[in-house]
N, C-alpha and C positions, 0 to 999 in steps of 0.2 A: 504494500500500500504506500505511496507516496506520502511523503509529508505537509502538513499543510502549507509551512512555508513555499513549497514549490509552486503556488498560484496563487501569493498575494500580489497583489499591484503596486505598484509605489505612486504617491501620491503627493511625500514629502520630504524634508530630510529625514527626519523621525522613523520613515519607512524605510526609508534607504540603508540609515544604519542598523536597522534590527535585521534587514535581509542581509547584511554584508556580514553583524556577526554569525548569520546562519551557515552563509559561507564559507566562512571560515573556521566556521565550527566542523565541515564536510572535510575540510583540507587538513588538519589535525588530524581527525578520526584515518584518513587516509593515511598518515607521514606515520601513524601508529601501525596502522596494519603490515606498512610496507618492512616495520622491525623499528621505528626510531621510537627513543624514550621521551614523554614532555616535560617538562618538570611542570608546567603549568598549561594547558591544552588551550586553555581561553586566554591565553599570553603569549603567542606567535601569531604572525601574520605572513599569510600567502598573495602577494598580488604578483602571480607570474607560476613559472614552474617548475617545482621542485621531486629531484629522485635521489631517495639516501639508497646508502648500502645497509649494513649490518651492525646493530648494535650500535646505532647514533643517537648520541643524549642532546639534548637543545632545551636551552638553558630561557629563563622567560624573558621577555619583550625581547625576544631577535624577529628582523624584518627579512623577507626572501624577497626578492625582485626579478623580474627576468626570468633567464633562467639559470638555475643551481642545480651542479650536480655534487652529492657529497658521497664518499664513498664508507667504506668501513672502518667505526669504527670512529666516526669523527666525533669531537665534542666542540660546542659552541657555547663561550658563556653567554650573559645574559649583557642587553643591552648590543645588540649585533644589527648590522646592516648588511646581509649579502646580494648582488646585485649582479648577475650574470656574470657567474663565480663555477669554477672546476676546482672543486678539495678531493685530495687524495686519502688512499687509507690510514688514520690512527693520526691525523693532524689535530692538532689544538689550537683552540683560536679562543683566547682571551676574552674578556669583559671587553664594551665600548669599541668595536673596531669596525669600521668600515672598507670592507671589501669589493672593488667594483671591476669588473672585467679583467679577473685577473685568473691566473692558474696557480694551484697550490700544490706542491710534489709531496707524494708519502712524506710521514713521520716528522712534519716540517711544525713549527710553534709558532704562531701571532698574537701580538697584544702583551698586553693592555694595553688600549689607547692607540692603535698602530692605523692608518691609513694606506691600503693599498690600491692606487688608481689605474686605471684605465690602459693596458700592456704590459704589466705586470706579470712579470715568468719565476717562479720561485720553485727552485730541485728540492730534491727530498734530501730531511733533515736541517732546512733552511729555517735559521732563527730570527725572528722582524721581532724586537723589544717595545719598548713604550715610549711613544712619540717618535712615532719613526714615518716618514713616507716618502712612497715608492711611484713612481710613474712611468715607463717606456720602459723599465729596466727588468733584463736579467739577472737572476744571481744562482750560482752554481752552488752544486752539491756541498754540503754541511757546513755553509758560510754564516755567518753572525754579522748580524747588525742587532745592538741591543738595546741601543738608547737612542734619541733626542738627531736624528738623522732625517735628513732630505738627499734621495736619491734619483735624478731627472737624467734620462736619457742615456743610461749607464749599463754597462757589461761590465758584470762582476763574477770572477771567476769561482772554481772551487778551492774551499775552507778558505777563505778569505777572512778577516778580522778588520771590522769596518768600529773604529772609536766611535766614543760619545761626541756631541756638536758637528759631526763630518758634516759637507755638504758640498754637494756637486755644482759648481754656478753654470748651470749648461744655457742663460741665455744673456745673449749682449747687448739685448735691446732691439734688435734686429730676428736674429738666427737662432736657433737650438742648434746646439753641440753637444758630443758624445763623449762621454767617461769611460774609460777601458780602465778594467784592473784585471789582474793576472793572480793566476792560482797561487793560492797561500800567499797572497799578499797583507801587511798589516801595514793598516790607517791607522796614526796614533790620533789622540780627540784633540778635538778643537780643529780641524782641519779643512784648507777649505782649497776643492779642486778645481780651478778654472779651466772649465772645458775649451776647444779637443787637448783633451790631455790623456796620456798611458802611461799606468802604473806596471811595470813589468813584474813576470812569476817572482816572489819571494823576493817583492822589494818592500823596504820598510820604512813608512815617511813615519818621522818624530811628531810627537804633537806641536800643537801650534803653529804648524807649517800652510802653507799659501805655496799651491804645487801649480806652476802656470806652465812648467817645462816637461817633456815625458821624464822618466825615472826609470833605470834600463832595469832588466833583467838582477835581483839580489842587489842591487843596489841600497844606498841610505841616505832619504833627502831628508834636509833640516834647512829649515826655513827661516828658523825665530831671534829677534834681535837680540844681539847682548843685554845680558842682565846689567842695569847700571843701579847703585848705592848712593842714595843722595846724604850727604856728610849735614849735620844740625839740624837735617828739614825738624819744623813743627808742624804739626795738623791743625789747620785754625778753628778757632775756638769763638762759639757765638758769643753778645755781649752778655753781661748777666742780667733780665729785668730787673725794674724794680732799683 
């Protein structure tokens, strides 16, 4: 027997929203059958369409968009946006993150708080930390980015070590430029890369560096000006009221 909702009419918003949480009440019951766990069934939302694998927990208020494919296995916390999104099996994806055209490889970790836009290629075992975002870029098998990172236009190889503050400046106002980093390469924090620029395999830029030049192959850029001691400075001191 059909259900009544399936021939009310809408008439207003009031109707519109009572049919939409029916809606999505249908799309639950379905992401349930197909093996995913809810933690709160009346707390996800389907506008597009989504296929898990096996054994997927989804954590409440995450948004699906488009389409989502999630495979086994995955868990999603809570406060998510996935938006024409490929997750691979046994990935984790943190609190607050928005995911949007992007590809996730096996066993790979996102979030909290991570932003992945729009050509986003990410290998299994690939770590995105908090405050991190990604756009046009690659990044290869078991690389880390952990923290507070902007990544545009970038090929980032495998186990790469990407600092805190890194960021790619891939535009000049005019043009988008491309970041190349090479396998096992470490980015110390604070660093900032002016694209076209290449990091070559197992080169290692210090922190605080501004890399405008390529960096060959094992090499060790450093960037940062001398440390200078100023002799009697004082810190000035407001007057005292009163």
């Amino acid at each position: 027997m059909a259900e009544p909702e399936q021939v009310l009419g809408v008439n207003d918003r009031q109707q519109l929203a009572e049919l939409e949480r029916f809606y999505q009440r249908r799309q639950a019951e379905q992401l349930m059958r197909e093996g995913a766990t809810l933690m709160d069934p009346a707390r996800v939302d389907v506008r597009g369409t989504v296929t898990t694998g096996k054994d997927v927990v989804i954590d409440v208020n995450v948004v699906f968009e488009g389409t989502v494919r999630l495979g086994d296995r995955v868990r999603i916390g809570p406060f998510c946006v996935l938006r024409d999104a490929a997750v691979g099996d046994d990935v984790e994806i943190l609190s607050h993150c928005r995911i949007e055209g992007t590809e996730i490889g096996a066993c790979a970790q996102i979030g909290p708080f991570a932003r992945l836009r729009p050509g986003s290629l990410l290998a299994a075992g690939v770590h995105i930390g908090n405050f991190v975002e990604t756009k046009q870029t690659r990044i290869g098998v078991g690389s880390k980015v952990n923290h507070l990172t902007y990544l545009g236009d970038a090929e980032i190889g495998a186990e790469v070590n990407v600092g805190a503050g890194t960021i790619t400046c891939n535009y000049d106002g005019a043009d988008q430029h491309q970041t190349v980093i090479g396998d096992g390469a470490f980015i110390g924090s604070n660093t900032s890369l002016v694209a076209p620029v290449r990091i070559g395999k197992g080169a290692t830029v210090g922190a605080g560096s501004s890399v405008s030049r390529d960096v060959p192959d094992g090499g060790l850029c450093l960037t940062r000006a001398p440390r200078k001691d100023v002799a009697n400075w004082r810190r000035p001191v407001k007057p005292k009221k009163g």
